[in-house]
C-alpha positions in Angstrom: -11.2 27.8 6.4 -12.2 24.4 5.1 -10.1 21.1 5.7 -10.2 18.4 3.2 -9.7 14.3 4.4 -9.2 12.0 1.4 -9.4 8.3 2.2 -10.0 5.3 0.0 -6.6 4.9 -1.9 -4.8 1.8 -2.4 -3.2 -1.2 -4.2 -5.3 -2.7 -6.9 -4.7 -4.6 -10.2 -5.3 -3.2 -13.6 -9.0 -3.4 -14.9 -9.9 -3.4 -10.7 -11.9 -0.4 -9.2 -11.1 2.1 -6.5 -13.7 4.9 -4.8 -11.8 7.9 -3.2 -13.9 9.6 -0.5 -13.2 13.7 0.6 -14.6 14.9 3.5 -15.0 18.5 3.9 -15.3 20.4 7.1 -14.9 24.2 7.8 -16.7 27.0 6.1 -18.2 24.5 3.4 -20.5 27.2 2.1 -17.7 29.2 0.8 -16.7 26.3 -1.3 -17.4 26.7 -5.5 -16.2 24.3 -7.0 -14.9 20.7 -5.3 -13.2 17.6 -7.0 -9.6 15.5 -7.5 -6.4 16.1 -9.2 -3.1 13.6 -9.0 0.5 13.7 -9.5 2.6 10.9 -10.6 6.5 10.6 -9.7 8.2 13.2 -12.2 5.0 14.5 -13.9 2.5 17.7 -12.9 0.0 18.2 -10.8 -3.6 17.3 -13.3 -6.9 17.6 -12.9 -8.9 14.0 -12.9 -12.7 15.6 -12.4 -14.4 18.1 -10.7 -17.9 18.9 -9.3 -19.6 22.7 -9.2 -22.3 23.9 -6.8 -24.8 23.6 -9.8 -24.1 19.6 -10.3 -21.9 20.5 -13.4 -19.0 17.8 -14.0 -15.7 17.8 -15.8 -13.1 15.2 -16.6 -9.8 14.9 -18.0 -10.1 13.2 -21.1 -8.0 10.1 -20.0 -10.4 9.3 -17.3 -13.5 9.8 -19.1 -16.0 6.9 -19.2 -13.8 5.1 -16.1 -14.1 8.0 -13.1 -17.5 9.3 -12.2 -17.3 11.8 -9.4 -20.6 12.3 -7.2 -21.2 14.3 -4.1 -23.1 13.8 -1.1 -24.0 17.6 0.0 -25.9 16.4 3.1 -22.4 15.1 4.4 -19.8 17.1 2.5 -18.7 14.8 1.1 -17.1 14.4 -2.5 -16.7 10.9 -3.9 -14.5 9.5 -7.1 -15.4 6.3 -8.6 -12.5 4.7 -10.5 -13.3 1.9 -12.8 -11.4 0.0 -15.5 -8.1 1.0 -13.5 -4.7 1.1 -15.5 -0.8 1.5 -14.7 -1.0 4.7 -15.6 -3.6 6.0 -13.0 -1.0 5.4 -10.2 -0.4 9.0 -8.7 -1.0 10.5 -5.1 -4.7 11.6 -5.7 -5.6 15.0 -3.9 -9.1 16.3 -2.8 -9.3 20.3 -4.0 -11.9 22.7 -3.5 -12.4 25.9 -4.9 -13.4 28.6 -2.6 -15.0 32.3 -2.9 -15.4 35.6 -0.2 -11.7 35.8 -0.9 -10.6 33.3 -3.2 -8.6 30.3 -2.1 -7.8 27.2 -3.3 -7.8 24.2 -0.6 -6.1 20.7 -0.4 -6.3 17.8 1.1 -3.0 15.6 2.4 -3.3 13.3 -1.0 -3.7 9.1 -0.9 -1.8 6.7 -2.9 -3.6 4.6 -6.0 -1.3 2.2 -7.1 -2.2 0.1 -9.5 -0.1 -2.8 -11.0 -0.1 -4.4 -14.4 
């Protein structure tokens, strides 16, 4: 079992910044890959950027150059950096981690980034 706590979200103008923190906790060593995704009112779950064991990144391609995600393995801990901030980044922002010895996907509870225009 792992358990995921996001924190961090909030209320911020356009062009502002936000950093998401996800704490992990459990059986962290079973965990493959780690990282965010967020859901708008009316639209899909997406990813935004994920982390692998190795260091490996990848981001969704409307977030690239503005989100850097980092993670601090001494703490669990999986961080997203959100610069350059617009409208249409508002979305409940979920922690999700990938992991193996059986499969299983795990969530976090989501946080709010609103941002206004």
């Amino acid at each position: 079992q792992v358990q995921l706590v996001e924190s961090g979200g909030g209320l911020v103008q356009a062009g502002g910044s936000l950093r998401l923190s996800c704490a992990a906790s459990g059986s962290t060593f079973s965990i493959n890959d780690i990282g965010w995704y967020r859901q708008a009112p009316g639209k899909q779950r997406e990813l935004v950027a994920v982390i692998s064991n190795d260091g490996s990144t990848n981001y969704a391609d409307s977030v690239k150059g503005r989100f850097t995600i980092s993670k601090d393995n001494v703490n669990n801990t999986v961080y997203l950096q959100m610069n350059s901030l617009k409208p249409e980044d508002t979305a409940v922002y979920y922690c999700n981690a990938f992991a193996s010895g059986p499969e299983y996907d795990y969530w976090g509870q989501g946080t709010q980034v609103t941002v206004s225009s």
